[in-house]
C-alpha positions, 0 to 999 in steps of 0.5 A: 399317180399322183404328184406332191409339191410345196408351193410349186416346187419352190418351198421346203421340198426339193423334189417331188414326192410320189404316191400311187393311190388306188380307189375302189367304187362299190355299187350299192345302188343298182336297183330302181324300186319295182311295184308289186304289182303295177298300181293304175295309172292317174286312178281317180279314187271317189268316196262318198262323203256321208259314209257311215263306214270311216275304216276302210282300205282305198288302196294298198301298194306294195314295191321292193328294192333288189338292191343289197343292203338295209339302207339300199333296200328301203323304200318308202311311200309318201302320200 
């Protein structure tokens, strides 16, 4: 419930005014994002400095979010 007064009860209204306010929460984010699968821990990736070959893949993840939603599902990387 909630009370309304115009300077404390002194102003233009006599008496309180009332409201009953009812608030909804949705969750939306109830997932923490999950890797597919589980990347090492602290790997430490060396590369040959002089290699002829420069198009190659060091490592690929891969992880989701359960949670429902285009912008709750998202996940991104950052290097």
């Amino acid at each position: 419930m909630i009370d309304v007064t115009d300077q404390a009860g002194e102003g233009l209204w006599d008496e309180k005014s009332h409201a009953k306010v009812i608030i909804s929460v949705d969750n939306v984010n109830t997932h923490k994002p999950e890797w597919l699968p589980e990347p090492p821990p602290n790997e430490i990736i060396e590369i040959e400095e002089e290699l002829e070959e420069s198009d190659f893949v060091i490592l690929k993840v891969s992880a989701r979010d359960k949670d429902v939603g285009a912008e709750n599902s998202k996940v991104g990387y950052g290097i």
